[in-house]
Backbone and ligand atoms as CSV (ligand in chain L), in Angstrom:
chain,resi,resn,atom,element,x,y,z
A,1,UNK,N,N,26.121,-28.687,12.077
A,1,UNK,CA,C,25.497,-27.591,11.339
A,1,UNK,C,C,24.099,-27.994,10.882
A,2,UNK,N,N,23.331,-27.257,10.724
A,2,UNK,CA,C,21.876,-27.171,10.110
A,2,UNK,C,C,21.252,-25.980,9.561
A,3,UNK,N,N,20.390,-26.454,8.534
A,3,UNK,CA,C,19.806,-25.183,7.812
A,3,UNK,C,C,18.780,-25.443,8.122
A,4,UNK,N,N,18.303,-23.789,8.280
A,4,UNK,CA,C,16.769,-23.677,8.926
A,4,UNK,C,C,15.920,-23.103,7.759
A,5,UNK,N,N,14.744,-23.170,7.429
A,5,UNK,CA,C,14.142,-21.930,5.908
A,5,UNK,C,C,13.236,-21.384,6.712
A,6,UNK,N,N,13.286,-20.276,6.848
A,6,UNK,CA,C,12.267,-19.231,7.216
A,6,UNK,C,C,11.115,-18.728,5.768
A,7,UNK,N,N,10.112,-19.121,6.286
A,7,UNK,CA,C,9.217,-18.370,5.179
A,7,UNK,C,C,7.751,-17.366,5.834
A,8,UNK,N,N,7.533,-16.602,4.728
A,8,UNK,CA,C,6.355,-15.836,5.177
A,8,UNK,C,C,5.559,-16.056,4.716
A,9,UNK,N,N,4.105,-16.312,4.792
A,9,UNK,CA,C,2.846,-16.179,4.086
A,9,UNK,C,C,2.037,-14.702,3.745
A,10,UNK,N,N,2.066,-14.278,2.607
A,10,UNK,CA,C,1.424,-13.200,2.704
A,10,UNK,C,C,0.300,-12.985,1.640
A,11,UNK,N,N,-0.456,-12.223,1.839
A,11,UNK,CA,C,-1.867,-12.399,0.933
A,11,UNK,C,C,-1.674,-11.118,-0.435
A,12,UNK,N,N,-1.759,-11.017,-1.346
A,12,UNK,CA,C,-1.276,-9.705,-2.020
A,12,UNK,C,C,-2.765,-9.764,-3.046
A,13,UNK,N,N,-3.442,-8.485,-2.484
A,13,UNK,CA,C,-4.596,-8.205,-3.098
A,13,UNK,C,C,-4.427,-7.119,-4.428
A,14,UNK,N,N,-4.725,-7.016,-5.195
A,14,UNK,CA,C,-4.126,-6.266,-6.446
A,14,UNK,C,C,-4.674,-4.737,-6.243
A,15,UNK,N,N,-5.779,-4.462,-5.270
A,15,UNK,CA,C,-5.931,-2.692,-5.191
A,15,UNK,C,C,-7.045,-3.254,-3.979
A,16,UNK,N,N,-7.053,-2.051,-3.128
A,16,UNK,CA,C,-7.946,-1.478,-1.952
A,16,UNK,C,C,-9.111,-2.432,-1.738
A,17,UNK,N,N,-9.927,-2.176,-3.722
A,17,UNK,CA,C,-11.073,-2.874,-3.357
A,17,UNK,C,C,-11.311,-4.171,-3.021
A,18,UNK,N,N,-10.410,-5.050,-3.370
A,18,UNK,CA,C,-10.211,-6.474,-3.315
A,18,UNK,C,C,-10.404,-6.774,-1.997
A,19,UNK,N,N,-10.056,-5.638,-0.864
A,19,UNK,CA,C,-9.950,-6.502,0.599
A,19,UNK,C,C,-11.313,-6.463,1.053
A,20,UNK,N,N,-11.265,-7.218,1.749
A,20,UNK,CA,C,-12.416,-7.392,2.843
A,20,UNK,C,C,-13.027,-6.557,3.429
A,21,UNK,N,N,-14.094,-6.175,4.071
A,21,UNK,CA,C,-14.960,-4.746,3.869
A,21,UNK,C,C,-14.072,-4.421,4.945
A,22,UNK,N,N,-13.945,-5.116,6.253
A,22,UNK,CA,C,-13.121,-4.372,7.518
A,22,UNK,C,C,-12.116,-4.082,7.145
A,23,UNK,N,N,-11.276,-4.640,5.994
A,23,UNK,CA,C,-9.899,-4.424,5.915
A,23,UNK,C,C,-9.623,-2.922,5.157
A,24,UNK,N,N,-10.899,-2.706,4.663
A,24,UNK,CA,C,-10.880,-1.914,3.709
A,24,UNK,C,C,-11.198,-0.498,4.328
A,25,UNK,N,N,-12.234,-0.833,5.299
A,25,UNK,CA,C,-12.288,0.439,6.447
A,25,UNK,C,C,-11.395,1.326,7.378
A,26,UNK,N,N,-10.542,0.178,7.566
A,26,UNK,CA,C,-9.475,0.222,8.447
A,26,UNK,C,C,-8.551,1.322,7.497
A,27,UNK,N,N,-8.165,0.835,6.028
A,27,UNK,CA,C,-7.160,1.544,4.934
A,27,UNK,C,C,-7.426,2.761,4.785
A,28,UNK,N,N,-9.019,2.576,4.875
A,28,UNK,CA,C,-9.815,3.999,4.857
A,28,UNK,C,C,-9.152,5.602,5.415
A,29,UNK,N,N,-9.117,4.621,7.318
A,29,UNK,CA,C,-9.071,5.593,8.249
A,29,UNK,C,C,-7.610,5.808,8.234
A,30,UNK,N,N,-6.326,4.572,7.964
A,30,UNK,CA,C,-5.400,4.718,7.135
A,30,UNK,C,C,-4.718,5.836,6.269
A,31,UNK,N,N,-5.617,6.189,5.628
A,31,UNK,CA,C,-5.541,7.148,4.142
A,31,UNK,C,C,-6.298,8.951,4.848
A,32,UNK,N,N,-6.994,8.601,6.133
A,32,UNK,CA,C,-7.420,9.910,6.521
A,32,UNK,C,C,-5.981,10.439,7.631
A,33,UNK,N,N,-5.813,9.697,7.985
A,33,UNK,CA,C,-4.004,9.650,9.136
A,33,UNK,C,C,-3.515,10.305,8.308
A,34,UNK,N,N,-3.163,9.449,6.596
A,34,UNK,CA,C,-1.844,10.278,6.318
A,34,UNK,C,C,-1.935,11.775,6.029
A,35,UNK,N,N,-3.326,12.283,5.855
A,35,UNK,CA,C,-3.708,13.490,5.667
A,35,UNK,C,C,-2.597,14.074,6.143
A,36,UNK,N,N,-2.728,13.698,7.618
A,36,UNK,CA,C,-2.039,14.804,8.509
A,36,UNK,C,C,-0.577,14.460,8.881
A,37,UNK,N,N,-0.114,14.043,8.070
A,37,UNK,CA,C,1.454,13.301,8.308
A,37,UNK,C,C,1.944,15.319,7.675
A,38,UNK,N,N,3.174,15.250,8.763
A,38,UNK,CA,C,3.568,16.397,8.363
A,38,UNK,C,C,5.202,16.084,8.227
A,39,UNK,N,N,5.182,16.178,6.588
A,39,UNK,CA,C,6.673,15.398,5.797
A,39,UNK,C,C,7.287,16.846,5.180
A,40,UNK,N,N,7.415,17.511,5.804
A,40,UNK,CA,C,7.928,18.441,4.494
A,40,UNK,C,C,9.287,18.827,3.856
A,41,UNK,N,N,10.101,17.413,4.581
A,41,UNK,CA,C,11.462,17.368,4.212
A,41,UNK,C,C,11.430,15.974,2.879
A,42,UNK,N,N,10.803,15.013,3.506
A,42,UNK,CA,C,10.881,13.841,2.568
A,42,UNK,C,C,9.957,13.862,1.178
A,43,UNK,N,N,8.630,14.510,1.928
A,43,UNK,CA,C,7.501,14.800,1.353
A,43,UNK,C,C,6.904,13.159,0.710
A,44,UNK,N,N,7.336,12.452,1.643
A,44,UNK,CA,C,7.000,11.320,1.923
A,44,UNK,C,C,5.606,11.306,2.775
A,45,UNK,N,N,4.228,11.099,2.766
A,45,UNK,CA,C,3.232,11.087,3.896
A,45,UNK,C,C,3.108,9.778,4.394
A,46,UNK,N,N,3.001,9.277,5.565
A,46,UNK,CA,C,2.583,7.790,6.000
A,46,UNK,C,C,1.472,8.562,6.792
A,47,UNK,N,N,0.257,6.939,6.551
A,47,UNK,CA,C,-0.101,6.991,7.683
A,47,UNK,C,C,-0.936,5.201,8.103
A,48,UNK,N,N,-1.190,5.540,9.394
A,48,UNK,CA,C,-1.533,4.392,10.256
A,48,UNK,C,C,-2.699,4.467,10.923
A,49,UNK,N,N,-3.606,3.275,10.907
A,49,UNK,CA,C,-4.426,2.894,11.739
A,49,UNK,C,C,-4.707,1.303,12.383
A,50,UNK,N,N,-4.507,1.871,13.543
A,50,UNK,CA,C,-4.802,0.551,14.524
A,50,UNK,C,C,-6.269,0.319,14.808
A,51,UNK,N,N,-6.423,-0.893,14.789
A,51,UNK,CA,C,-7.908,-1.376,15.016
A,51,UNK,C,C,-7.308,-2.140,16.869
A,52,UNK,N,N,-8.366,-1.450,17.337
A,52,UNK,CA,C,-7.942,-2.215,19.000
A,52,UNK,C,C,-9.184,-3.085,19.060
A,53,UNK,N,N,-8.844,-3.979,20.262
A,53,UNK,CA,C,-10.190,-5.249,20.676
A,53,UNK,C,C,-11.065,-4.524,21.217
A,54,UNK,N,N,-11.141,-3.105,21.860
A,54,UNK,CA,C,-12.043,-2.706,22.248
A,54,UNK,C,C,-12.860,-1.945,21.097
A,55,UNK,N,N,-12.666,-1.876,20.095
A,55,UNK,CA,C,-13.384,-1.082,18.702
A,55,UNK,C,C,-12.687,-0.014,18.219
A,56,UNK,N,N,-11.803,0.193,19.198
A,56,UNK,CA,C,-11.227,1.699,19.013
A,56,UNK,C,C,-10.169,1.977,18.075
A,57,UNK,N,N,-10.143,2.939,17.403
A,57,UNK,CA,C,-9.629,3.193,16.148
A,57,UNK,C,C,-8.401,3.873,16.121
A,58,UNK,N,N,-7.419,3.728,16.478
A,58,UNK,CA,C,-5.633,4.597,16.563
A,58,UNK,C,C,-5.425,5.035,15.462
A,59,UNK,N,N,-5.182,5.858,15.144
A,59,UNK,CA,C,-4.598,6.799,13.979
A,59,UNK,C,C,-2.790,7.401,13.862
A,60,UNK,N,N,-2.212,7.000,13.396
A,60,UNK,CA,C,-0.652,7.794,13.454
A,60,UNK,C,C,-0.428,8.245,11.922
A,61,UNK,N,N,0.412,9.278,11.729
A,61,UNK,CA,C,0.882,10.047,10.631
A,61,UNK,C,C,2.616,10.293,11.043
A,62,UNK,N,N,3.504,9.924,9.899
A,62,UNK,CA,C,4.520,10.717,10.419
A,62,UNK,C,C,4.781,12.166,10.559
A,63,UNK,N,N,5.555,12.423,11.527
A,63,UNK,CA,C,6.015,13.683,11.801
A,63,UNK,C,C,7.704,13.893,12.106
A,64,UNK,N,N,7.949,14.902,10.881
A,64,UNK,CA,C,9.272,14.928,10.635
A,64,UNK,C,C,9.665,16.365,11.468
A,65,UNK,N,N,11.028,16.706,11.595
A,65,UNK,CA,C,11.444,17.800,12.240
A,65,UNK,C,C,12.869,17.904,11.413
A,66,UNK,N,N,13.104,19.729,11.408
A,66,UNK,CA,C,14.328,20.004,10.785
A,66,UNK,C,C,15.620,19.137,11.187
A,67,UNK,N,N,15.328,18.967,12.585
A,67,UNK,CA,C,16.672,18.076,13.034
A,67,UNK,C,C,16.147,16.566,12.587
A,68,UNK,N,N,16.534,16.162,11.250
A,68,UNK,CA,C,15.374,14.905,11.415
A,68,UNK,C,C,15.729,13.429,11.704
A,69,UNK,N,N,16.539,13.408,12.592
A,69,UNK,CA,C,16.541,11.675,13.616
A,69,UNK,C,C,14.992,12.038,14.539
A,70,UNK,N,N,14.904,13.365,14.610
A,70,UNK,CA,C,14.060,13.744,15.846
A,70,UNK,C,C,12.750,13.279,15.120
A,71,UNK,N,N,12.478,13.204,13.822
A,71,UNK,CA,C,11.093,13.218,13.333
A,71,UNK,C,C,10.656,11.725,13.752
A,72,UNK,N,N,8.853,11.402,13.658
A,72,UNK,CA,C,9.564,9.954,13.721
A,72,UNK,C,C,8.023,9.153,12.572
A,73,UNK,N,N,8.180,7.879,12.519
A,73,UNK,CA,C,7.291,7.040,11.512
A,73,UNK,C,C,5.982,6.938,12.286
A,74,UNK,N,N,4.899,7.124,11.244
A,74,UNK,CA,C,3.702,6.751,11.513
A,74,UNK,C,C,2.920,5.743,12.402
A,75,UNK,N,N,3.573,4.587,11.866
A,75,UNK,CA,C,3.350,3.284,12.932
A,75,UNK,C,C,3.808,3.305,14.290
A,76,UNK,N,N,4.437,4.107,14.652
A,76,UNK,CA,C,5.385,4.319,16.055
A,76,UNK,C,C,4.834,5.294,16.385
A,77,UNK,N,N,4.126,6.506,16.039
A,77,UNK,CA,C,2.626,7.280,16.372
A,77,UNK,C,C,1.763,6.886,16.983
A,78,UNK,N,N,1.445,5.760,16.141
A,78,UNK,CA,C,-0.064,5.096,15.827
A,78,UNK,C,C,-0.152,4.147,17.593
A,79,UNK,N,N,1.483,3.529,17.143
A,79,UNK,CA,C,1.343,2.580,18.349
A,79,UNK,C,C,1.499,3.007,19.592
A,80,UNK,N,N,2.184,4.068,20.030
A,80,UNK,CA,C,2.769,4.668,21.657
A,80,UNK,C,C,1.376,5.538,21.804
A,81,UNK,N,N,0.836,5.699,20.934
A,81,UNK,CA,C,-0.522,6.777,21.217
A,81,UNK,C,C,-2.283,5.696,21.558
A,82,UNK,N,N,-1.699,4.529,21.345
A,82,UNK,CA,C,-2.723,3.609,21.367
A,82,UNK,C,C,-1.958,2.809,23.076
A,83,UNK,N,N,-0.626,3.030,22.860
A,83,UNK,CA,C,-0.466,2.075,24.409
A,83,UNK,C,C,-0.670,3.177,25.548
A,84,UNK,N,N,-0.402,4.587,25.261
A,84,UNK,CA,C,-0.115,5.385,26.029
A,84,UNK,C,C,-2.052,5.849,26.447
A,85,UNK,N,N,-2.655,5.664,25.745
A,85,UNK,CA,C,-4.479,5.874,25.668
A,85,UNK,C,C,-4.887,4.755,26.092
A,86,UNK,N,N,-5.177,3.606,25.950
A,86,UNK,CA,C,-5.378,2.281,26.040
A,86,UNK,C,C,-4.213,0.654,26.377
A,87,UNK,N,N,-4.085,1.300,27.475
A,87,UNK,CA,C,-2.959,0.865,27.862
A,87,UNK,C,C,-3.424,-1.217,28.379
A,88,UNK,N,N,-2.876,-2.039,27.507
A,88,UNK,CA,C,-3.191,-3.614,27.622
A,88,UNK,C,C,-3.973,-3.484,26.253
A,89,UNK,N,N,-4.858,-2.678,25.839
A,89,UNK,CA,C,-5.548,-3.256,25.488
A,89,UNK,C,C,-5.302,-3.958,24.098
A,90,UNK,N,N,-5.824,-5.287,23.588
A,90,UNK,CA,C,-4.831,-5.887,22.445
A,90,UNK,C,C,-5.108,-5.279,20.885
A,91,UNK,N,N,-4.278,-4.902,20.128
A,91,UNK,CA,C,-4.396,-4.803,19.013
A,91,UNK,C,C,-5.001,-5.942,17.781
A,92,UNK,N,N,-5.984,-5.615,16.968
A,92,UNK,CA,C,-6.349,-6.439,15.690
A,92,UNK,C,C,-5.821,-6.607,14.835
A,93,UNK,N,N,-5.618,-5.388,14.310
A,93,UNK,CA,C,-5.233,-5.194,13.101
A,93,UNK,C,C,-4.481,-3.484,12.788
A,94,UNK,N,N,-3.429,-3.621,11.869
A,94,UNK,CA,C,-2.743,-2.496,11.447
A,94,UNK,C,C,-2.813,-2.056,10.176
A,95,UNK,N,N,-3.418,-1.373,9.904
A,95,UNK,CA,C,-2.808,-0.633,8.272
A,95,UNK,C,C,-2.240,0.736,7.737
A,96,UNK,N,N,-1.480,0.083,6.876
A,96,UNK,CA,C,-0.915,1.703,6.556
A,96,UNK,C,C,-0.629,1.980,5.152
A,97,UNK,N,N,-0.535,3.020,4.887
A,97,UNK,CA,C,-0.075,3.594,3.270
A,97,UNK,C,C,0.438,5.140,3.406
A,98,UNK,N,N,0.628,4.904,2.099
A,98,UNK,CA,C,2.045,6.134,1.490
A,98,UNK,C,C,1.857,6.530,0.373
A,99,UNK,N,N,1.944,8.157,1.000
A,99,UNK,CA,C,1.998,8.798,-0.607
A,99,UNK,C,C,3.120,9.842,-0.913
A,100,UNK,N,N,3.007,10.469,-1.964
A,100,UNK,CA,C,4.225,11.122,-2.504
A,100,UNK,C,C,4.106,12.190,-2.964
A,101,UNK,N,N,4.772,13.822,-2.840
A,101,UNK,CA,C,3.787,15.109,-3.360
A,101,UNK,C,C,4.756,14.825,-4.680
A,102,UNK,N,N,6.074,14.345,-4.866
A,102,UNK,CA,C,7.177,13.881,-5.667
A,102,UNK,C,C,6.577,12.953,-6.871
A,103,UNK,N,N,6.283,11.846,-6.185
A,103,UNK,CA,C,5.611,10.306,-7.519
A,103,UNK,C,C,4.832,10.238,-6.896
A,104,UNK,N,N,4.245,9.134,-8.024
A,104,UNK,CA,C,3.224,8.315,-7.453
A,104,UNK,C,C,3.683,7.371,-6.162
A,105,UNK,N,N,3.298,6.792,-5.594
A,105,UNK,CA,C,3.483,5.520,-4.502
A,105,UNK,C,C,2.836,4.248,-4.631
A,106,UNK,N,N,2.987,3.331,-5.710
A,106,UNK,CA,C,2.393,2.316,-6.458
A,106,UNK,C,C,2.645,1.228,-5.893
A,107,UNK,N,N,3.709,1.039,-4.913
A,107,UNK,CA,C,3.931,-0.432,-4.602
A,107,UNK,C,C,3.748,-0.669,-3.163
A,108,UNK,N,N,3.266,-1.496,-2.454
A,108,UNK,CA,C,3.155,-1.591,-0.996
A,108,UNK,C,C,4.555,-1.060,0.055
A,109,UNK,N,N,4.160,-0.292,0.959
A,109,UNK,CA,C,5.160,0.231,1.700
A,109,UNK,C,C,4.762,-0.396,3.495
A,110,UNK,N,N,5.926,-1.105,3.307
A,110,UNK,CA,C,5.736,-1.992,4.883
A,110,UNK,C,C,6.474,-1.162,5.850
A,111,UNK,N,N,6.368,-1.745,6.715
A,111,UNK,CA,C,6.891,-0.565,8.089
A,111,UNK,C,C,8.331,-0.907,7.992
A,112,UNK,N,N,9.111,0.329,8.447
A,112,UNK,CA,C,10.216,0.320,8.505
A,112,UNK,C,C,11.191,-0.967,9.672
A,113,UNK,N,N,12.475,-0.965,9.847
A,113,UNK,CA,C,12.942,-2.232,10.627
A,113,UNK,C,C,12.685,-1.574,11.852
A,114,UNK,N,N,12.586,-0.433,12.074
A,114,UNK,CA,C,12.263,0.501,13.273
A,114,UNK,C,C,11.133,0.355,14.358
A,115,UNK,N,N,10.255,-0.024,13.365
A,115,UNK,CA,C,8.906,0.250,13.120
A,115,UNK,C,C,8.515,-1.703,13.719
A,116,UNK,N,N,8.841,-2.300,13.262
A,116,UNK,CA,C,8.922,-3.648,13.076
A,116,UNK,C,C,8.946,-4.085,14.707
A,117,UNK,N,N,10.272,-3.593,14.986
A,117,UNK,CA,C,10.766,-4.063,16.065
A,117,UNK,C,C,10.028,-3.363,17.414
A,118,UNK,N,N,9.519,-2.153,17.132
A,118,UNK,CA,C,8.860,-1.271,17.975
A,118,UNK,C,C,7.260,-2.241,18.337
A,119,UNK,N,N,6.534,-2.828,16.915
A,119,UNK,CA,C,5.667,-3.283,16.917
A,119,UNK,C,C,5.577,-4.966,17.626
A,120,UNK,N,N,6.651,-5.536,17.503
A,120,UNK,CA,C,6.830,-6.680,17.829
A,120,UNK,C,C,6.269,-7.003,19.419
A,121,UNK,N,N,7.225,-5.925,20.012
A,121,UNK,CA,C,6.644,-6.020,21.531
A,121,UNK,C,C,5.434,-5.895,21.863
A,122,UNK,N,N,4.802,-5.406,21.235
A,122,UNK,CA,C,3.016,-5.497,21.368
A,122,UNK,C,C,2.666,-6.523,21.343
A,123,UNK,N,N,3.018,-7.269,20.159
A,123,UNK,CA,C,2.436,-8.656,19.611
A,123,UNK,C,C,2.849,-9.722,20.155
A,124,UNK,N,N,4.161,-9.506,21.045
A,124,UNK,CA,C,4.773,-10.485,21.953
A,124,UNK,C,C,3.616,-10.345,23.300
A,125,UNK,N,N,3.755,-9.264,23.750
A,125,UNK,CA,C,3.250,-8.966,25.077
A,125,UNK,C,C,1.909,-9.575,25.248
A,126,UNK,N,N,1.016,-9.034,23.742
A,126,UNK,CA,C,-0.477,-9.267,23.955
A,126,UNK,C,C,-0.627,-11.225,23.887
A,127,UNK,N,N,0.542,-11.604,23.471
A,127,UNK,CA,C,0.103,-13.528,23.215
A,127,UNK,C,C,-0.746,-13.458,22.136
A,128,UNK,N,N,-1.080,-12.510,21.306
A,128,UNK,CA,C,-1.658,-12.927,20.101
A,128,UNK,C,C,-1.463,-12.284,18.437
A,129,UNK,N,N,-1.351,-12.607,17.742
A,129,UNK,CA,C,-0.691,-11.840,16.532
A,129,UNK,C,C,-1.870,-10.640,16.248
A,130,UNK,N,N,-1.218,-10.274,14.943
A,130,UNK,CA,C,-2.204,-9.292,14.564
A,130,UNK,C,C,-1.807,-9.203,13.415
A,131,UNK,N,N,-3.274,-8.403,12.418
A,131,UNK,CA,C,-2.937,-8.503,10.884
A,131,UNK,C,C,-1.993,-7.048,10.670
A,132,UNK,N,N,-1.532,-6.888,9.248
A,132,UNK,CA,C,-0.628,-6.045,9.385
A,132,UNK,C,C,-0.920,-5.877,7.780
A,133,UNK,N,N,-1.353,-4.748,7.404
A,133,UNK,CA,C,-2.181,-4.719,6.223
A,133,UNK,C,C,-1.658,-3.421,5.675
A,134,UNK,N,N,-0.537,-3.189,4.158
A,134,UNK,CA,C,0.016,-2.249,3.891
A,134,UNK,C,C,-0.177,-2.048,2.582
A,135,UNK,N,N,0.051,-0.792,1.863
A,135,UNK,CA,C,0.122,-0.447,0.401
A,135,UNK,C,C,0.676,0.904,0.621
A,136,UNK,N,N,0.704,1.344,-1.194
A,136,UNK,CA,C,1.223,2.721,-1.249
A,136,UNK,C,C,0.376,3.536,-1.288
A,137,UNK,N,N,0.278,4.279,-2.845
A,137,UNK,CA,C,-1.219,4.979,-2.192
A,137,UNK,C,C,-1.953,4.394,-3.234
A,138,UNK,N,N,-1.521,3.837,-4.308
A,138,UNK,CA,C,-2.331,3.442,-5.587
A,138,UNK,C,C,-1.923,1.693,-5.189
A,139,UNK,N,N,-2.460,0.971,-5.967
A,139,UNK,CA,C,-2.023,-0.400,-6.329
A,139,UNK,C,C,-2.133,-1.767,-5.498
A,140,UNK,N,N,-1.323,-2.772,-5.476
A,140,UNK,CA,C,-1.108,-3.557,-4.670
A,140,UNK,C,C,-1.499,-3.592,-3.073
A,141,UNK,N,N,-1.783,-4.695,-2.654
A,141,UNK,CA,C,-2.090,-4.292,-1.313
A,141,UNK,C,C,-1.399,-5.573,-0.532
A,142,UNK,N,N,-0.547,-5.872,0.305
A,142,UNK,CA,C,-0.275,-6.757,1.041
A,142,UNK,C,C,-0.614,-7.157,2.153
A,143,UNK,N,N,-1.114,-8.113,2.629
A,143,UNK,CA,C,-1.448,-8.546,3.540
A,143,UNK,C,C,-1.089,-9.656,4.762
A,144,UNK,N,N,-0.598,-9.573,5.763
A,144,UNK,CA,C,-0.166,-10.767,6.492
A,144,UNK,C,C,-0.898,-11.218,8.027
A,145,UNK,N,N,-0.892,-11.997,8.802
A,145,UNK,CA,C,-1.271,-12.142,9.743
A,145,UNK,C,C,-0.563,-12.052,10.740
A,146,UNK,N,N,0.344,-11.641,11.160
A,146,UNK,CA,C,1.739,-11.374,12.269
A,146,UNK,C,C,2.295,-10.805,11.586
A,147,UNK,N,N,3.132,-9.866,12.886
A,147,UNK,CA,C,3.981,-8.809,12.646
A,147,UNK,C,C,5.049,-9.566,12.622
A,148,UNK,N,N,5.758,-10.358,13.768
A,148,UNK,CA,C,6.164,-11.032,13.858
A,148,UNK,C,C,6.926,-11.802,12.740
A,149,UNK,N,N,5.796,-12.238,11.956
A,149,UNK,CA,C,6.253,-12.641,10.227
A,149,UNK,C,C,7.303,-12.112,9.540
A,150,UNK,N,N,7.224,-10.689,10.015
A,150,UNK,CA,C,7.751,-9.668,9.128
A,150,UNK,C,C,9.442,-9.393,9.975
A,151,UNK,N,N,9.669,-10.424,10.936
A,151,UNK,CA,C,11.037,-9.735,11.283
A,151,UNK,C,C,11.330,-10.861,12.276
A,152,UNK,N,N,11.819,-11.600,11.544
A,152,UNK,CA,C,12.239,-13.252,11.915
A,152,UNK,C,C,13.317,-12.948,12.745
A,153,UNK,N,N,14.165,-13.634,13.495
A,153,UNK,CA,C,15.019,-13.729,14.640
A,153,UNK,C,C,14.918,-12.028,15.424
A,154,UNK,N,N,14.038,-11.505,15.570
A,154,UNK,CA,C,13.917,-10.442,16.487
A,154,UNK,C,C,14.177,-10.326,17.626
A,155,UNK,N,N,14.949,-8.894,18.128
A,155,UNK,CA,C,14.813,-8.982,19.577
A,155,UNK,C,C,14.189,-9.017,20.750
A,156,UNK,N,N,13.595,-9.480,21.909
A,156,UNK,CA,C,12.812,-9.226,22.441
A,156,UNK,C,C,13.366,-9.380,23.883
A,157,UNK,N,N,12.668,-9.523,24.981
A,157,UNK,CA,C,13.012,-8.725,26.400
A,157,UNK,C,C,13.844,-10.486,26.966
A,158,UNK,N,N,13.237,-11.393,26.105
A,158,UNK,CA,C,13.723,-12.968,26.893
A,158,UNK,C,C,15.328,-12.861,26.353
A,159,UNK,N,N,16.410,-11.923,26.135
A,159,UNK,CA,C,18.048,-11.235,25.888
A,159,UNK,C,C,18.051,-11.082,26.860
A,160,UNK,N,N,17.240,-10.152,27.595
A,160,UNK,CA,C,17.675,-9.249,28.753
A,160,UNK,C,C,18.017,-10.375,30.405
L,1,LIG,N1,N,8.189,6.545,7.386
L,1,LIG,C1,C,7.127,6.093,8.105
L,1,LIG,O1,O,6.314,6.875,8.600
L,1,LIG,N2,N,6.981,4.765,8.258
L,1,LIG,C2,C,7.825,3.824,7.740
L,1,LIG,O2,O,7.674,2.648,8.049
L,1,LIG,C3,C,8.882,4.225,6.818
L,1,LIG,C4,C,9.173,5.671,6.767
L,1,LIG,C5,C,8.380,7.986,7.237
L,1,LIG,C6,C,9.565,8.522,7.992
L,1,LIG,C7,C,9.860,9.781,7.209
L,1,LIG,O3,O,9.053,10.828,7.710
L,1,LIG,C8,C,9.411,9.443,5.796
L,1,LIG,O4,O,8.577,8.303,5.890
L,1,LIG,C9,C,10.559,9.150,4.830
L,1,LIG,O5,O,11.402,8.183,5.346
């Protein structure tokens, strides 16, 4: 038998302004996504922006539906609309946030296990990590450098 410790490194900036000007641009375009997140069951808004190596800017919002398994998360928008447009090309950086027509949304909101695992294969495929940069809509801001980080013994295609 053996014990293994898994740990994460993560950066936790106390509000928006604290990050780094790119990081902060990125949250920006982030916060213009969730505009258009159309929640009107959860009334939950996400939204997402991908920064690609070519400059290019991915945007996802969730979109929910009455039947709602059918609706689906922002980051899983953001990402099939960036592989399906720009197909190889590697991702930088991710950010996202959340708001609430209900509460406020004060504490960082990371991607779902859905979301995680959807993202992983990118970050496997491309051979290089990527930052992954989240909050709610007020407050805290978290920060990490791999997705990967975020979802230790994951599945990936080397099962199959
Ligand atoms: N949601 C996302 O868009 N991303 C996540 O990572 C977590 C949840 C959405 C799905 C649904 O429309 C709403 O938030 C409430 O779960």
């Amino acid at each position: 038998m053996r014990k293994i410790e898994i740990s994460t490194s993560v950066t936790v900036f106390s509000n928006v302004s604290e990050l780094p000007v790119d990081d902060k641009i990125l949250m920006g375009k982030a916060v213009d996504a969730r505009k258009n997140a159309y929640a009107p069951y959860s009334k939950f808004n996400v939204g997402a922006a991908l920064l690609l190596d070519n400059g290019e800017i991915v945007l996802g919002s969730n979109q929910e539906n009455a039947a709602y398994p059918s609706g689906m998360c922002a980051e899983r928008v953001a990402i099939w609309k960036a592989g399906s447009t720009f197909p190889g090309v590697k991702i930088k950086k991710l950010a996202i946030t959340a708001s609430s027509t209900i509460a406020k949304v004060d504490k960082p909101v990371g991607p779902c296990g859905a979301c995680r695992q959807t993202l992983s294969e990118f970050e496997i495929n491309q051979k290089s990590p990527f930052d992954v940069i989240f909050m709610g809509e007020v407050g805290e801001v978290v920060k990490t450098a791999s997705l990967l980080s975020l979802l230790p013994f994951s599945f990936d295609s080397s099962y199959l």
